[in-house]
C-alpha positions as CSV (number, residue, x, y, z in Angstrom):
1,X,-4.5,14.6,13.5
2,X,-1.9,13.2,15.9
3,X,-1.2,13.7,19.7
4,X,1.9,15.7,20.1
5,X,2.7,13.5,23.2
6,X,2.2,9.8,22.0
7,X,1.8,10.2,18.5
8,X,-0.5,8.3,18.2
9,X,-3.2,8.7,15.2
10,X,-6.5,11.0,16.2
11,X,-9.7,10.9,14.6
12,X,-12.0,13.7,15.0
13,X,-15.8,12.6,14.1
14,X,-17.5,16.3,14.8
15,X,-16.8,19.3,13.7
16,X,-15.7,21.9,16.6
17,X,-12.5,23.2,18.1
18,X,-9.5,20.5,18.1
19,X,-8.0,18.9,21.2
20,X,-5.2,20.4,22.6
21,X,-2.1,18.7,21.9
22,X,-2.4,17.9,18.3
23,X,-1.2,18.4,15.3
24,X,-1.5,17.6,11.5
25,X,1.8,17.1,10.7
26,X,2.2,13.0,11.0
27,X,5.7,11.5,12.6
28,X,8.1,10.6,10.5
29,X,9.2,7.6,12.3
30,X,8.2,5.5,15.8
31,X,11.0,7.3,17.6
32,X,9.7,11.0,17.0
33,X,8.3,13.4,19.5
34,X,6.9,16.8,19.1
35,X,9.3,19.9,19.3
36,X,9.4,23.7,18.5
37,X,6.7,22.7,16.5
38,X,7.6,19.6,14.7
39,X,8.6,15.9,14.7
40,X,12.0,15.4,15.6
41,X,14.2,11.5,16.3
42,X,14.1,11.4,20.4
43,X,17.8,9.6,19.9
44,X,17.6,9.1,23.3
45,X,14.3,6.9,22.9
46,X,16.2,5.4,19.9
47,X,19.1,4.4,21.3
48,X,17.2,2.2,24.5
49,X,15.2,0.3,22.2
50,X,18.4,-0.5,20.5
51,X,20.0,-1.8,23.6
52,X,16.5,-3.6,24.3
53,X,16.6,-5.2,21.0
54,X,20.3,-6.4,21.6
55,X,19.8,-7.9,25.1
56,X,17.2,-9.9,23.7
57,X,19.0,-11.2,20.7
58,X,22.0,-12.0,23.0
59,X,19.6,-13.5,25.5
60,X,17.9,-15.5,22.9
């Protein structure tokens, strides 16, 4: 199970209904989020770590 928000890993110990918010399907990569009911690349996510990564290296 994974949070459709963070997706982040879930683990369910009891049996019962699941939390809202999850799903089974497991992100493909760290820069996914949850739409229309599937993992998708957030570009937009992908793009400012890239700019992170690239100040730091050039800060370095």
């Amino acid at each position: 199970m994974y949070d459709m928000q963070t997706s982040n890993p879930i683990y369910i110990s009891k049996p019962g209904p699941l939390p809202e918010n999850t799903t089974t399907q497991a992100p493909t990569s760290p820069i996914d989020k949850f739409e229309n009911g599937q993992w998708v690349a957030d570009l937009a996510t992908a793009l400012g770590q890239k700019y992170a990564e690239i100040n730091a290296w050039r800060n370095a």
